[in-house]
N, C-alpha and C positions, 0 to 999 in steps of 0.2 A: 353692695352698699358703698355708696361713696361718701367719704369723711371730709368736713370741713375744721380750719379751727373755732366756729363759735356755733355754728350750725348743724345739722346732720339733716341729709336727705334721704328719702326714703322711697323706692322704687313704689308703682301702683301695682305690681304684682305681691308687694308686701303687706296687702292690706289681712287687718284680724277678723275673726267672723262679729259681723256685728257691731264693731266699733265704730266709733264717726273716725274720717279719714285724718291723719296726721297733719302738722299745722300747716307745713309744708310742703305740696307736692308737685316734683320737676316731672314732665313726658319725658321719655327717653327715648330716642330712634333707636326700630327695632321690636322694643318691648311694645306689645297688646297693654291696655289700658284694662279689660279684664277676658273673664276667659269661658264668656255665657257659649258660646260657639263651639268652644274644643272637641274635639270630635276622641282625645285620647288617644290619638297615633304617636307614636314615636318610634324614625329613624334607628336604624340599627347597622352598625358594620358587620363582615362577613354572611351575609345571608345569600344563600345559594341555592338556585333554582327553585325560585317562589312559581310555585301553578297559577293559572291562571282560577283556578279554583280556593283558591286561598287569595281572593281580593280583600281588601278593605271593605271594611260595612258603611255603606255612606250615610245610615241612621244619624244623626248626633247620639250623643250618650248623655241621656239627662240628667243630672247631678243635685241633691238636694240641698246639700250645702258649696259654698265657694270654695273652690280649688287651693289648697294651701301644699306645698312639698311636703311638709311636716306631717299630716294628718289622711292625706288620701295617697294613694300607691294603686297610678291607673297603670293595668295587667295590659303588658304589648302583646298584641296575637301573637300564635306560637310561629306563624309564616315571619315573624320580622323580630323575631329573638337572636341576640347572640348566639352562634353555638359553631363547634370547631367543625372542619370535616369529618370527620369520626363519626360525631353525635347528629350533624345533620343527615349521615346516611345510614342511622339505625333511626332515629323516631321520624319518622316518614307516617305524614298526615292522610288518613282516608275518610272523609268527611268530616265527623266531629272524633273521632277517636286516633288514638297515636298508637304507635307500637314500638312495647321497650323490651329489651333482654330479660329474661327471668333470670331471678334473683340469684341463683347459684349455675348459672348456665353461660359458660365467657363470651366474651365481644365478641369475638372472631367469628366462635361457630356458628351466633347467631346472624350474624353478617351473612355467612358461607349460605344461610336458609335463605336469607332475603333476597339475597343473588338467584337461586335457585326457582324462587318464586319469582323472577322478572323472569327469569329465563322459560319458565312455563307459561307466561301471559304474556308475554310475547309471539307463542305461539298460537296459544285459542285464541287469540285475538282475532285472526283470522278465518276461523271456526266457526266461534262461538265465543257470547261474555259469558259463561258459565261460572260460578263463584268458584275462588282457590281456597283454601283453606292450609295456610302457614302456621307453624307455631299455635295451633288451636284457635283462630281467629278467622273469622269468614273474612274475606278479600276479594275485593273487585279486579281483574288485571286491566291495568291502567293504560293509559293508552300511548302515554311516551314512559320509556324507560326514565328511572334516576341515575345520570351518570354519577351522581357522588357515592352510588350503592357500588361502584365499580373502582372507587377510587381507591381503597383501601387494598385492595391485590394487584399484583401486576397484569393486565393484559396480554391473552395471549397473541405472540406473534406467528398470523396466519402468512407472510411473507417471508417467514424466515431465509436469511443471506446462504447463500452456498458455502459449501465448504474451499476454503481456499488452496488451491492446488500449489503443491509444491512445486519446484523448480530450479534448475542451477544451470548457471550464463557459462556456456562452454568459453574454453582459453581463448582468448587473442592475444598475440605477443607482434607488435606491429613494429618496423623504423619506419617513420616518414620522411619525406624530401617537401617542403614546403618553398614557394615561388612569390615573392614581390609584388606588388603590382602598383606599388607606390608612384606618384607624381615626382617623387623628388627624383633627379638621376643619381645621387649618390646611393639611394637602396633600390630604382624599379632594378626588375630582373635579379635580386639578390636571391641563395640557396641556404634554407636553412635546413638541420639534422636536428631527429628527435623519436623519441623513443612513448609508444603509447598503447594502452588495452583497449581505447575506444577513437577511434578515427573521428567519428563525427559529434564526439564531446571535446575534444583536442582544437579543432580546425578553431571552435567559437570561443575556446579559452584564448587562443592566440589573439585575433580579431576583436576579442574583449579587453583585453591590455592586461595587466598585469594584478591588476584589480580582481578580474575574474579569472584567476587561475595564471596566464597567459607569461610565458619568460622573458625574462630582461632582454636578450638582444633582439626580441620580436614585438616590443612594444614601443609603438608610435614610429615604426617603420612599415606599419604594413598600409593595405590589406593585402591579405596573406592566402594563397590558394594552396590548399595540400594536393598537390598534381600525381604521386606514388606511396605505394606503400608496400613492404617485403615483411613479410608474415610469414606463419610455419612452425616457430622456432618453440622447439622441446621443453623450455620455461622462460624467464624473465632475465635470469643468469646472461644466458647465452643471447638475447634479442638486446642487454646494454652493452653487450662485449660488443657483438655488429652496428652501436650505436656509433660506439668512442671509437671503434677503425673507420668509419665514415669519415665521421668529422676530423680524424689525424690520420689521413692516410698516410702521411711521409712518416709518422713516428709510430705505427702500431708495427709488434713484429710480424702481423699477419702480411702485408705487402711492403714494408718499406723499401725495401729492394729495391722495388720499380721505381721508386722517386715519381710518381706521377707527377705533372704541371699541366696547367693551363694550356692549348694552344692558343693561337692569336687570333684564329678565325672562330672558336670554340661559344659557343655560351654554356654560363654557369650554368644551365640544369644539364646539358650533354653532359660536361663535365661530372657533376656529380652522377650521372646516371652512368658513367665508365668508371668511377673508384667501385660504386656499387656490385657492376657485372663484375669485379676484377676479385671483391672482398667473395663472392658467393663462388666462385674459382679457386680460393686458394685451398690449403688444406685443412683449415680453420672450419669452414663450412660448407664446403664440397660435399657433404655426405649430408646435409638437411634435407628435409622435403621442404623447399622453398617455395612458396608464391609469392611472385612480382604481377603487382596490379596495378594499372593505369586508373584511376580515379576519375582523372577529367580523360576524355578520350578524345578530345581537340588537342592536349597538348602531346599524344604521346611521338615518340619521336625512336627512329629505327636504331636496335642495339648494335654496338659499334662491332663492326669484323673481324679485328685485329682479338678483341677477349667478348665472344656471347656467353650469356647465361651457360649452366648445365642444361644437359638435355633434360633432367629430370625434373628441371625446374617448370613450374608449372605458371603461365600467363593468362590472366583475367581481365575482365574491365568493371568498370562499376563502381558504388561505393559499398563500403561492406556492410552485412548485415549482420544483429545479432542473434546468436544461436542460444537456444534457451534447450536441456533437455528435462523431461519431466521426472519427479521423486514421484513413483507411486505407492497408494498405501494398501494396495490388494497383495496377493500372495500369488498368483497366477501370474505375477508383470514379474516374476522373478525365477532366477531357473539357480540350481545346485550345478557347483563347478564339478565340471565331470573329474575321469583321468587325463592325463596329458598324454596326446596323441605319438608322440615321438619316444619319450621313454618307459610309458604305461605306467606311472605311476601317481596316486592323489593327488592334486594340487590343495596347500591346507592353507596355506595364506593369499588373501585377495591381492596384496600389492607383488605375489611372484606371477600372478596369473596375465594371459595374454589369449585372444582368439581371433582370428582368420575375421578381414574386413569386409570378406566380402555378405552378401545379403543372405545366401544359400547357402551357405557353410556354417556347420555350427561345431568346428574343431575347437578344444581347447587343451593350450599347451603352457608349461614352462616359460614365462622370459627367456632364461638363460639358456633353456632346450633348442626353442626356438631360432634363437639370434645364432648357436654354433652350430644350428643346419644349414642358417643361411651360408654363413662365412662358409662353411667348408662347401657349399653347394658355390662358390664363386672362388674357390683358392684363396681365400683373405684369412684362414684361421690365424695366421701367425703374424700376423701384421694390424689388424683390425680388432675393434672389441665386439662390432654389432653390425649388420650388412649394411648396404645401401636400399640396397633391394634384390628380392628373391621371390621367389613360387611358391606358395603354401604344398606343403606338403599330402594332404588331403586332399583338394581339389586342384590346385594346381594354379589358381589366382594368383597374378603380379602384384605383389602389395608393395609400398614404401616403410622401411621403419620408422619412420617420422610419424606416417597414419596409426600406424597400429599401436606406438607409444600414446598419441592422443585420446585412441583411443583407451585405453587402459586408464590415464587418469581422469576422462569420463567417467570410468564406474568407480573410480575411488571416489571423484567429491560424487557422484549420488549415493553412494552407500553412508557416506560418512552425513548425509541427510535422512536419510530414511529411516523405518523404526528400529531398535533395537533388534530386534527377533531376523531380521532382513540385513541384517552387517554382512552377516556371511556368505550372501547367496549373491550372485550376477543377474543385474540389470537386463531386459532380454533389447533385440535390437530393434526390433520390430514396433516399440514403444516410439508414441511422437513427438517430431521436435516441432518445436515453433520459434517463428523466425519475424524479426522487426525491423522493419525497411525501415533505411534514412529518412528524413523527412526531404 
């Protein structure tokens, strides 16, 4: 109704039964002038999967008197009714009849039936229409399912994801030597020292500035090649100690002695590659199982004659990869620590335990057993804590104790991964490793 101050108007759908029409009548855009045609449809939101068998009737609907809201109350098909997901996937229309929950019988379970009953007409479907009978009610099986009958449960997941495999990133304990490659002459060719667990997440932090990751005196000097890198080392401890003697050779006690300097015909990376052979020489870390790796293998360049590596030092090329080894959750991927082969007795904790590296040996000994058969097997008991290297006892394999230490806190972090019932038993070796090339 729109209100005036002296007048009032009044819509042509306001008209009374039978009256003459009011004094005044405005058309309004929009509004039917009447409503001889209506057919009694009306829109509804939420309606979900209307069949095609639930069309509209395109009869008109004849009406004896004029349409008034007040006085007639036309019934919407039950296809174009309000109704929530719930209720539209329990009355489910099959020709003229509905189907509801019995009265003391709850939603769900009758659900659970309806489900049941698409699930068996879906099958004679292809059989036969022979009638189903739900709920004591004859039933035709329909030809498309109702996905709302499905909504209400979860679906089952026929792809279900694998289980995902445990795993723990074997150590890396790295120092790099990083190379210049700057335009400007005040940085190309400069040598930088740095200490890292991942080589080829290091090289991009540098290269990235300081932003990502990368150190102050390597940002907006570079780009920056990591041309070596000296791994091996027993923990994290011992790989920034061979860090800071790097980068102060004149002032660490490990070499300062030697006063090392520059020659004049020298470049910075020779240089740095003679404090390096000079630091893994001293008595500091002469006893490591060290690898010295050439990364870029254009630039590598021959160790100086006057101080080479140890013999035992072991040289590579490449860039490194990561070593993944697997947590498994069988009971077969795991073996009971024997007795220790050297003094015959239990081994009852996992971090004294230690076993022979090689592939065919399956001795297991004492740490401490161990390490004072090596010493007295080389005359070092009195002067040494641990060998350098020695013979397994058992088979007679050259091990390093650098390897055999690694290995040992392999099975402490997999154990300290694995289930409870498995803390106390050793990893076997034969289990695989996976390994993730640089890009």
């Amino acid at each position: 109704m729109y209100c005036k101050m002296d007048e009032t108007f009044v819509l042509s759908s306001d008209s009374s039964d039978g009256g003459s029409p009011p004094a005044k009548r405005r058309s309004i855009e929009g509004v039917p002038s009447n409503f001889d045609g209506d057919r009694g449809v009306r829109f509804s939101f939420g309606v979900a999967n209307m069949s095609t068998s639930e069309t509209i009737p395109e009869e008109p609907i004849e009406m004896s008197t004029p349409l008034r809201s007040s006085s007639i109350a036309i019934k919407t098909p039950v296809s174009l009714r309000r109704r929530s997901v719930s209720m539209s996937s329990i009355r489910r229309r099959n020709g003229n009849a509905a189907i509801e929950p019995p009265p003391k019988e709850l939603c769900s379970t009758f659900v659970q039936r309806e489900i049941q009953f698409h699930d068996l007409s879906s099958e004679d479907d292809e059989a036969n229409e022979e009638d189903v009978f739900v709920a004591g009610t004859s039933k035709k099986a329909d030809d498309n399912l109702d996905l709302n009958m499905r909504a209400l449960l979860s679906p089952d997941k026929k792809n279900k994801k694998k289980e995902k495999v445990e795993e723990v990133q074997n150590e890396f304990y790295g120092v790099y030597c990083l190379v210049s490659r700057s335009d400007r002459p005040c940085y190309k060719n400069r040598c930088y020292i740095g200490y890292t667990v991942d080589p080829n997440r290091r090289i991009m932090q540098h290269n990235g500035g300081r932003g990502k990751g990368g150190a102050k005196k390597t940002d907006s000097r570079g780009p920056w090649d990591m041309v070596c890198v000296i791994h091996g080392f027993p923990n994290h401890v011992a790989a920034l100690r061979f860090e800071w003697a790097w980068q102060n050779p004149n002032v660490s006690k490990c070499i300062k002695e030697l006063q090392l300097k520059k020659q004049r015909k020298e470049t910075p990376l020779a240089y740095q590659i003679r404090i390096a052979c000079e630091l893994m020489r001293s008595k500091v870390f002469c006893r490591f199982a060290l690898t010295f790796r050439w990364l870029i293998t254009t630039e590598e360049l021959p160790f100086p004659s006057t101080c080479p590596p140890p013999d035992h030092t072991k040289l590579r090329y490449g860039k490194v990869k990561k070593e993944f080894s697997l947590v498994s959750s069988k009971r077969e991927d795991y073996m009971e620590m024997g007795e220790c082969r050297i003094c015959g007795k239990d081994i009852e904790k996992l971090w004294s335990f230690v076993r022979c590296i090689s592939v065919t040996c399956h001795s297991h000994f004492h740490s401490k057993c161990l390490a004072e058969n090596g010493l007295k097997a080389k005359k070092e008991y009195n002067s040494h804590v641990f060998p350098l290297k020695a013979h397994c006892p058992t088979c007679g394999h050259l091990y390093l104790w650098g390897d055999v230490i690694r290995e040992q806190r392999r099975i402490l972090k997999v154990s300290n991964k694995c289930k409870e019932e498995f803390r106390s038993l050793v990893v076997r070796k034969d289990l695989p490793h996976r390994e993730i090339s640089p890009p």
